[in-house]
Biotite code that builds the C-alpha atoms (Angstrom):
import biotite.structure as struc

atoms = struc.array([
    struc.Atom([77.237, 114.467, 65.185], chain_id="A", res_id=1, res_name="UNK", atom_name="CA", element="C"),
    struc.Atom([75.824, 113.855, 68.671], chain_id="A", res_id=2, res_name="UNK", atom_name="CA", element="C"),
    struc.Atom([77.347, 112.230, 71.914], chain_id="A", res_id=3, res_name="UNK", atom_name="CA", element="C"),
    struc.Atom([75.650, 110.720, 74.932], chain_id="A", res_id=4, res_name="UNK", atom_name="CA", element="C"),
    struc.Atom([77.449, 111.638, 78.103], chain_id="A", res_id=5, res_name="UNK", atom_name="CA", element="C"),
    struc.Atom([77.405, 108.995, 81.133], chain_id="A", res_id=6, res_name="UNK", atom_name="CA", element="C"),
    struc.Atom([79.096, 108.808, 84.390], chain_id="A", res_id=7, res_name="UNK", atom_name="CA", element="C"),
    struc.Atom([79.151, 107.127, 87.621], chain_id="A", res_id=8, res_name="UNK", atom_name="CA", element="C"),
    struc.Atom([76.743, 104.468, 86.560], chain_id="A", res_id=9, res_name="UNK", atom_name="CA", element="C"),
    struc.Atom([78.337, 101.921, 89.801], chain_id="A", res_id=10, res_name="UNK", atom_name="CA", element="C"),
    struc.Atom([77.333, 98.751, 88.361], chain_id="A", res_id=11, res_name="UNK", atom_name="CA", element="C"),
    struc.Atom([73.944, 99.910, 87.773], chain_id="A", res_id=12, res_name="UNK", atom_name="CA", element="C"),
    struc.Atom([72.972, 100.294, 84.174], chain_id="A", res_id=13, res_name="UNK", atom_name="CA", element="C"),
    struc.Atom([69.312, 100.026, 83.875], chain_id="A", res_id=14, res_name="UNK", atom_name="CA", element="C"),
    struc.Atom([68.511, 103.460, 82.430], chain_id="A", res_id=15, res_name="UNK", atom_name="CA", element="C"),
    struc.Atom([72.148, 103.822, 80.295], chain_id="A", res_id=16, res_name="UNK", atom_name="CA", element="C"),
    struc.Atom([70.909, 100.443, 78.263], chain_id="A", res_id=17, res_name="UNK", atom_name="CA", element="C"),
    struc.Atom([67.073, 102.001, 78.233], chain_id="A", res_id=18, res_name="UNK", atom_name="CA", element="C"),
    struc.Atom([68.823, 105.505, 76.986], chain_id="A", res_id=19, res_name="UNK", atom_name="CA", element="C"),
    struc.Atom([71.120, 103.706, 74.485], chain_id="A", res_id=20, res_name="UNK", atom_name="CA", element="C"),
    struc.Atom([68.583, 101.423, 73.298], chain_id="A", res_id=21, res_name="UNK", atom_name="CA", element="C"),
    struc.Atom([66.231, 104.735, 72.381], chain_id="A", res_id=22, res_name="UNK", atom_name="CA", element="C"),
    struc.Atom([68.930, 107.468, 71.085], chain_id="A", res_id=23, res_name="UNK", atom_name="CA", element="C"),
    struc.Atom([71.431, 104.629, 68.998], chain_id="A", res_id=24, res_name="UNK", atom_name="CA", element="C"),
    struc.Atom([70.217, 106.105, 65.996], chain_id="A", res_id=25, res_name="UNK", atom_name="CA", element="C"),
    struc.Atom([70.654, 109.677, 66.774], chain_id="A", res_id=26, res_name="UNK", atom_name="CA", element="C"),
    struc.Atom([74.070, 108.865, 68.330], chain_id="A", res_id=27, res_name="UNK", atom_name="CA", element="C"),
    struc.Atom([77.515, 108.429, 67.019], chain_id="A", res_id=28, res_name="UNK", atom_name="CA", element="C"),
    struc.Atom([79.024, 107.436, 70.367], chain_id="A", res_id=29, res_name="UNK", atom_name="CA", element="C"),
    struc.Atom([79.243, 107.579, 73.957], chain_id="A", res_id=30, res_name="UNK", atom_name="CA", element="C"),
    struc.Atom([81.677, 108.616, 76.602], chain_id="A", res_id=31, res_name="UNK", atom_name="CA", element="C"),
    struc.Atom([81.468, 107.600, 79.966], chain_id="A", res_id=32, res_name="UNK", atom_name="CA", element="C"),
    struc.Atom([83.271, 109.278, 82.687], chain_id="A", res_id=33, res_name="UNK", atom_name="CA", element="C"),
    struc.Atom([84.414, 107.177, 85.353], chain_id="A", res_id=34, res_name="UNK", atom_name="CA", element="C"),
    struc.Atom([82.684, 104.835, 87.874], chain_id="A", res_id=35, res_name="UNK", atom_name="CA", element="C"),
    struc.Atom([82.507, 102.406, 86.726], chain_id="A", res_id=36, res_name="UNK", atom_name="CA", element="C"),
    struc.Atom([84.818, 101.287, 83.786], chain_id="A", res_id=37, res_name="UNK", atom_name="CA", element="C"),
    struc.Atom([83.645, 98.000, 83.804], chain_id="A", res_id=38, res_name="UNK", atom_name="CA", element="C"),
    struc.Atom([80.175, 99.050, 82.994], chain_id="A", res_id=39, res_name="UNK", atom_name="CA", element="C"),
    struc.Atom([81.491, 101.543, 79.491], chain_id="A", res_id=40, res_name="UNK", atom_name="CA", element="C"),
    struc.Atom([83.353, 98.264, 78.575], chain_id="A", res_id=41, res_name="UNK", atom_name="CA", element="C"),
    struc.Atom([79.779, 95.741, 79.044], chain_id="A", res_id=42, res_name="UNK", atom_name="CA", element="C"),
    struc.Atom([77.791, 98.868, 77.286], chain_id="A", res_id=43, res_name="UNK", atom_name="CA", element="C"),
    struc.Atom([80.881, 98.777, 74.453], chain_id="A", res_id=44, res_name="UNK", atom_name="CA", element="C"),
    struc.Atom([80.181, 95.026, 74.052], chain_id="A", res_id=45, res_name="UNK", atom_name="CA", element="C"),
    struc.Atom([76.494, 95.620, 74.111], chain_id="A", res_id=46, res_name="UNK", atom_name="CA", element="C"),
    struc.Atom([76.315, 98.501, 71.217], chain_id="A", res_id=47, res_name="UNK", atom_name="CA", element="C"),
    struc.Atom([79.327, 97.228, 69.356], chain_id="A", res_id=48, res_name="UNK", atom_name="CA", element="C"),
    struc.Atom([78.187, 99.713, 66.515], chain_id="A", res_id=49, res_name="UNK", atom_name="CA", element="C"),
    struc.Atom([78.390, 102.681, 68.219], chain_id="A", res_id=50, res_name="UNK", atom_name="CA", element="C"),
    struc.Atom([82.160, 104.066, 69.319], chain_id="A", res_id=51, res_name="UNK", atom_name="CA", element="C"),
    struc.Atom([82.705, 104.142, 72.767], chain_id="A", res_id=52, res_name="UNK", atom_name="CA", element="C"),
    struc.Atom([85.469, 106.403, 74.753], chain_id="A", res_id=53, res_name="UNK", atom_name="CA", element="C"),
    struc.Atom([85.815, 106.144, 78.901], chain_id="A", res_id=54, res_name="UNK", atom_name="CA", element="C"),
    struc.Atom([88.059, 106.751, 81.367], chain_id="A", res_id=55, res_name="UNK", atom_name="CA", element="C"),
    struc.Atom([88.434, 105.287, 85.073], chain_id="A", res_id=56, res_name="UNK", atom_name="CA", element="C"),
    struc.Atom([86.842, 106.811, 88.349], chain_id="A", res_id=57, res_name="UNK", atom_name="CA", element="C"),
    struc.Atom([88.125, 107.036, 91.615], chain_id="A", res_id=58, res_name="UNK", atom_name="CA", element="C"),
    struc.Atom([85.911, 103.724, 91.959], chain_id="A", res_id=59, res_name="UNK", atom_name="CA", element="C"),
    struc.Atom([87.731, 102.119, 89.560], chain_id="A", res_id=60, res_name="UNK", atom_name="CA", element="C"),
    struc.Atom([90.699, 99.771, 91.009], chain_id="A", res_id=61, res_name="UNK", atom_name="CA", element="C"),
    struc.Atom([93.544, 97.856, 89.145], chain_id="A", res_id=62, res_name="UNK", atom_name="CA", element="C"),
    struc.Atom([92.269, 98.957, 86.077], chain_id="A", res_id=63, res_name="UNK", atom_name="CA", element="C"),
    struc.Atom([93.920, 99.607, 82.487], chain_id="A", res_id=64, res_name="UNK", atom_name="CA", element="C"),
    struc.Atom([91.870, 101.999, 82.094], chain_id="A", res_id=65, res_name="UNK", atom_name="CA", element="C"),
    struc.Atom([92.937, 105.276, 81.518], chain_id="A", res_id=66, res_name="UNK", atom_name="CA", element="C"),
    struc.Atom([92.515, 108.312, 84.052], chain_id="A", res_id=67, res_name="UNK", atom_name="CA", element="C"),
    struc.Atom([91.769, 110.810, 81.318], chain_id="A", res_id=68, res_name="UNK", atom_name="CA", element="C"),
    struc.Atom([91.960, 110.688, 77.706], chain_id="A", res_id=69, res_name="UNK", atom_name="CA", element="C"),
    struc.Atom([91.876, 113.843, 75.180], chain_id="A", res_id=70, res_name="UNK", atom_name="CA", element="C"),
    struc.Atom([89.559, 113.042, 72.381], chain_id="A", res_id=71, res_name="UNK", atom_name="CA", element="C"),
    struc.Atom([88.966, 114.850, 69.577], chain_id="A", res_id=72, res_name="UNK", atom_name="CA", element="C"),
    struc.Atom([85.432, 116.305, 68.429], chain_id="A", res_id=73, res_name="UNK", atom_name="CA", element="C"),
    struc.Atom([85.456, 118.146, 64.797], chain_id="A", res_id=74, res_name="UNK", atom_name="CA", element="C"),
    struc.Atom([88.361, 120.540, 65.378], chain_id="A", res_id=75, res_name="UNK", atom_name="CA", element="C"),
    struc.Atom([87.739, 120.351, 68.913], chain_id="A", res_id=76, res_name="UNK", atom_name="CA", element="C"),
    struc.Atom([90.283, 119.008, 71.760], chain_id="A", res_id=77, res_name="UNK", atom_name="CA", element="C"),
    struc.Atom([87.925, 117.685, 74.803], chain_id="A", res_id=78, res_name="UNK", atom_name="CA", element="C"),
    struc.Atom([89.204, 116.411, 77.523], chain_id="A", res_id=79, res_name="UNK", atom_name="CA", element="C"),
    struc.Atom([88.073, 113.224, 79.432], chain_id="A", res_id=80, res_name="UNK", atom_name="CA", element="C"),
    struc.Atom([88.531, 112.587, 83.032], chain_id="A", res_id=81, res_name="UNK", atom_name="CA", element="C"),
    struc.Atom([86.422, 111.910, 86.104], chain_id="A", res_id=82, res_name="UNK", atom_name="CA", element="C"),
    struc.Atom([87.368, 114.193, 87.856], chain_id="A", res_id=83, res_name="UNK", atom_name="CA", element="C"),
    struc.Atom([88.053, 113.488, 91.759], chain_id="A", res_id=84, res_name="UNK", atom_name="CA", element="C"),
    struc.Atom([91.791, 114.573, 90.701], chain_id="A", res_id=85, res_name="UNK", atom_name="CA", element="C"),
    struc.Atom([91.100, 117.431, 89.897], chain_id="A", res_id=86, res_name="UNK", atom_name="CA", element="C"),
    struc.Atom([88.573, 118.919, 92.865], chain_id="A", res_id=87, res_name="UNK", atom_name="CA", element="C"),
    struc.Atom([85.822, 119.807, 90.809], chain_id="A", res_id=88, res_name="UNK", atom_name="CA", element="C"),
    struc.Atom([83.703, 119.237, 94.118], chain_id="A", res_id=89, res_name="UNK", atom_name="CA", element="C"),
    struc.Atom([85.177, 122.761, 95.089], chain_id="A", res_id=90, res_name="UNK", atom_name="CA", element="C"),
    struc.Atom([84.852, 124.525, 91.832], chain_id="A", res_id=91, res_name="UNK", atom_name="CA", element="C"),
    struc.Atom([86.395, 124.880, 88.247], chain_id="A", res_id=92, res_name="UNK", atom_name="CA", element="C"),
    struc.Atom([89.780, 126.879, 88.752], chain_id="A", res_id=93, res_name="UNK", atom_name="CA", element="C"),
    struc.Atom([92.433, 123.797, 89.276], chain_id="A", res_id=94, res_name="UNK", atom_name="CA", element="C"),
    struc.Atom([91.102, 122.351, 86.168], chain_id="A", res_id=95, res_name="UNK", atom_name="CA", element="C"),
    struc.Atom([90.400, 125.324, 84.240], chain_id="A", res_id=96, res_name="UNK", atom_name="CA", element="C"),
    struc.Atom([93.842, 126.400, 84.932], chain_id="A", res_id=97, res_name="UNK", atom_name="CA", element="C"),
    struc.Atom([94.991, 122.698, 83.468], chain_id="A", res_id=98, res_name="UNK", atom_name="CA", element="C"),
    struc.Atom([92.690, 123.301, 80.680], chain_id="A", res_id=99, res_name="UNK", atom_name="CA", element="C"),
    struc.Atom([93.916, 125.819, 79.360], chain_id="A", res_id=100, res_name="UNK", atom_name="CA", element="C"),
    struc.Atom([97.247, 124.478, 79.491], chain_id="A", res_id=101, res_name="UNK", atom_name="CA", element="C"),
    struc.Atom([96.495, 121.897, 77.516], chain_id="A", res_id=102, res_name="UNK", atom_name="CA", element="C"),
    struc.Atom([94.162, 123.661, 74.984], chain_id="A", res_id=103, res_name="UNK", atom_name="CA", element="C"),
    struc.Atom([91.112, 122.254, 74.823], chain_id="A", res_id=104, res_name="UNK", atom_name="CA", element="C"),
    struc.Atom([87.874, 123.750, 73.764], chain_id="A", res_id=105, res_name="UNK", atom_name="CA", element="C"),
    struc.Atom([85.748, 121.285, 76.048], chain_id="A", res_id=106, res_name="UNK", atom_name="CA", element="C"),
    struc.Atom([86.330, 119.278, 79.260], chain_id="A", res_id=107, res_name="UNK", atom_name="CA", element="C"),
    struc.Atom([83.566, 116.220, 80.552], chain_id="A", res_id=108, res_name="UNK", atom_name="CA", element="C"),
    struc.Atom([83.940, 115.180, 83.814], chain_id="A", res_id=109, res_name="UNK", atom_name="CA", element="C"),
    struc.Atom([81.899, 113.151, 86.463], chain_id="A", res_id=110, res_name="UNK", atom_name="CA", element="C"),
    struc.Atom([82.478, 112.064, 90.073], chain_id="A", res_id=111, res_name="UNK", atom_name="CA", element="C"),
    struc.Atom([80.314, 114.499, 91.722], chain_id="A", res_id=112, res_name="UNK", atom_name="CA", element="C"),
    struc.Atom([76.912, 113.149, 90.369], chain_id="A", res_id=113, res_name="UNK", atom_name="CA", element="C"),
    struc.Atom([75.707, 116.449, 89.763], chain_id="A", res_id=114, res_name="UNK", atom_name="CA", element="C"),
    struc.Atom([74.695, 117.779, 86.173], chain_id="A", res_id=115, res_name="UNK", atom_name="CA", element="C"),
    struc.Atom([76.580, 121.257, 85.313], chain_id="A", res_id=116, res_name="UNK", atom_name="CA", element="C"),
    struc.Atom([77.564, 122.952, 82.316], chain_id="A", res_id=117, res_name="UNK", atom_name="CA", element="C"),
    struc.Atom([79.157, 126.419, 82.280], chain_id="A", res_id=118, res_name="UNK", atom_name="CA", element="C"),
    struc.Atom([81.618, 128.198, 80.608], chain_id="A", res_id=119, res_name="UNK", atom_name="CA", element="C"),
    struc.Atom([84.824, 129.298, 82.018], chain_id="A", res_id=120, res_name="UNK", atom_name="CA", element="C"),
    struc.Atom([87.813, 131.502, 79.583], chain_id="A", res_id=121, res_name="UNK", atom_name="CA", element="C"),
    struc.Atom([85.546, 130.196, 76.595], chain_id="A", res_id=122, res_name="UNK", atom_name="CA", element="C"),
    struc.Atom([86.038, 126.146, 77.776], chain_id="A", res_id=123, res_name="UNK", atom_name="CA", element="C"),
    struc.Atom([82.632, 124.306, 78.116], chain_id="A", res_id=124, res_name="UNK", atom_name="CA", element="C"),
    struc.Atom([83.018, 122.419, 81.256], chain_id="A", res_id=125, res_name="UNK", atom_name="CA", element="C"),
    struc.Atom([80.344, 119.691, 81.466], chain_id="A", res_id=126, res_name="UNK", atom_name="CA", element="C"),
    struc.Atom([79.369, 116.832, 84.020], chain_id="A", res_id=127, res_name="UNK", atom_name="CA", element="C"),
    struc.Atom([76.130, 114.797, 82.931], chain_id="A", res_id=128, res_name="UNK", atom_name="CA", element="C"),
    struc.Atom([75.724, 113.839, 86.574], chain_id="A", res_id=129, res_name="UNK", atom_name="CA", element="C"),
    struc.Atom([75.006, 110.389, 87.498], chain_id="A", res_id=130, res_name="UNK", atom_name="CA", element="C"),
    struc.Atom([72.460, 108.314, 85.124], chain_id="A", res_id=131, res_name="UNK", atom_name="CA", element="C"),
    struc.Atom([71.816, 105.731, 88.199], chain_id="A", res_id=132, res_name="UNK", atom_name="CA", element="C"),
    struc.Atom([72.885, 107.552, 91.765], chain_id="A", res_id=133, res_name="UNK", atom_name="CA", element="C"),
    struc.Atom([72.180, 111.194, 91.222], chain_id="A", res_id=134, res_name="UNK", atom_name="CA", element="C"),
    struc.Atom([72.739, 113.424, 94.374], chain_id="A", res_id=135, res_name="UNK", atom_name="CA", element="C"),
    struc.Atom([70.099, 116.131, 93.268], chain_id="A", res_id=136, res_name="UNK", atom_name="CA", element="C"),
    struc.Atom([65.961, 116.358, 93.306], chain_id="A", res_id=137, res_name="UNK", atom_name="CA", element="C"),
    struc.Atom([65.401, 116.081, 89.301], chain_id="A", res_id=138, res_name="UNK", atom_name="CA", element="C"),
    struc.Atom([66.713, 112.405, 89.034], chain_id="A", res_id=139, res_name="UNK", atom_name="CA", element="C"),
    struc.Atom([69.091, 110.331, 87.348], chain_id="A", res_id=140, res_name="UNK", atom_name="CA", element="C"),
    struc.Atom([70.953, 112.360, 84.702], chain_id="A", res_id=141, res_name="UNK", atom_name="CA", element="C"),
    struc.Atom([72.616, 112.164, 81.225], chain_id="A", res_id=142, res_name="UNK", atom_name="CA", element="C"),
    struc.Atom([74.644, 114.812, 78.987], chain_id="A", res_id=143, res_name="UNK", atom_name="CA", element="C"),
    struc.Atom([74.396, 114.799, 75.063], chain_id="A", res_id=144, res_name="UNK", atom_name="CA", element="C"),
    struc.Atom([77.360, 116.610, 73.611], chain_id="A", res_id=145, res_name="UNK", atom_name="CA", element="C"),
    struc.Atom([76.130, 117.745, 69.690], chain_id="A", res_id=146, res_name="UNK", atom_name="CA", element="C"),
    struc.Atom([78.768, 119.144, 67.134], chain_id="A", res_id=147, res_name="UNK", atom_name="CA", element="C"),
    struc.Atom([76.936, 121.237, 64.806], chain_id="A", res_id=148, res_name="UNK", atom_name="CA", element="C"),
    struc.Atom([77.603, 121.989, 60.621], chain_id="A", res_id=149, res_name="UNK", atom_name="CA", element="C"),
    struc.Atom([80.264, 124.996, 61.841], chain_id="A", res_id=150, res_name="UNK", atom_name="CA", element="C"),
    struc.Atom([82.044, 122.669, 64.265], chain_id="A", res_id=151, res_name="UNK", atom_name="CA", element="C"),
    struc.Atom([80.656, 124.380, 67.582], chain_id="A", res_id=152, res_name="UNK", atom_name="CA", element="C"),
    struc.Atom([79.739, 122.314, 70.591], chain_id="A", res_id=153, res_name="UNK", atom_name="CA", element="C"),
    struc.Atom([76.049, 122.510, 72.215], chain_id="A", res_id=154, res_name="UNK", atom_name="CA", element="C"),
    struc.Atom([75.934, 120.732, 75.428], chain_id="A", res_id=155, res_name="UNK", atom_name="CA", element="C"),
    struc.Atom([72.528, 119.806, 76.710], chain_id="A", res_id=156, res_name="UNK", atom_name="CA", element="C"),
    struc.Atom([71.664, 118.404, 80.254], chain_id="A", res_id=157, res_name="UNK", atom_name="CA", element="C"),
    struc.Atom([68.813, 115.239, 80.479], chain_id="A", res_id=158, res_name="UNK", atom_name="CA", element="C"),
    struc.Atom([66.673, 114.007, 83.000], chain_id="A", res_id=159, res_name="UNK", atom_name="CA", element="C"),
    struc.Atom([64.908, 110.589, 83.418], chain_id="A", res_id=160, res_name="UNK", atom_name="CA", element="C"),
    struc.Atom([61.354, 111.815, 85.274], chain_id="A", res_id=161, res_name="UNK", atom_name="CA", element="C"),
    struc.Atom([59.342, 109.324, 86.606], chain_id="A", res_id=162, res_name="UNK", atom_name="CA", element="C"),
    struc.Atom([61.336, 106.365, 85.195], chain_id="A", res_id=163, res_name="UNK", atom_name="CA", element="C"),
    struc.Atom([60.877, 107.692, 82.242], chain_id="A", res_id=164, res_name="UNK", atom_name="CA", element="C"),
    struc.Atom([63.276, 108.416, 79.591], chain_id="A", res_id=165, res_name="UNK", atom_name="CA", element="C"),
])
């Protein structure tokens, strides 16, 4: 089972609808982290057959939306959220601490539209970075999230090169 990871598309979603379009068969869903909201719920209505989880960003104003959402992968808790809350901009112990607390094997977060994944007291933290306003030199960025046959999560970081998926 395999995830595509998006965040802080801002009302641009040229390459998430080029991605989706390519990887909907290899796909069971995506998540979308925040920034816009309004752009997970047009991509929902677009791929109606895939499922769809999001959350809202610090972008995201009088919204329903929730501000983090716990979803469950397998046997694995993983926690949504954008992150801005949180401080992830200054490093992973405010919400590893939270984490922990709340017992989740994985936590996906956005906002700083920079692609990471590390491992802190055995918790994958992820951010796919920003598929349409990355702030680093290899491009616009995507996560896919894959649960393999023993339940174990293997995060892998994407790059769109040259417009290019």
């Amino acid at each position: 089972m395999k995830f595509l990871i998006i965040s802080d598309t801002h009302g641009d979603l040229y390459y998430a609808i080029q991605l989706i379009e390519k990887l909907q068969q290899q796909i069971k869903g995506v998540i979308h982290l925040g920034d816009h909201d309004e752009d997970a719920k047009k991509l929902q209505r677009q791929f109606s057959t895939l499922s769809f989880a999001y959350v809202a960003g610090n972008c995201d104003f009088s919204t329903e939306t929730p501000r983090e959402k716990i979803l469950t992968i397998g046997t694995n808790k993983v926690w949504l959220l954008h992150g801005h809350r949180h401080h992830v901009k200054w490093g992973y112990d405010f919400i590893c601490n939270e984490a922990q607390i709340k017992g989740v094997q994985g936590v996906l977060f956005g906002h700083t539209h920079i692609p990471a994944i590390t491992y802190e007291k055995d918790i994958l933290f992820m951010n796919p970075g920003s598929i349409s306003r990355p702030r680093q030199e290899k491009g616009p960025s995507y996560g896919l999230l894959e649960l393999d046959e023993k339940g174990q999560l293997h995060p892998h970081i994407g790059y769109i090169k040259n417009k290019n998926l």
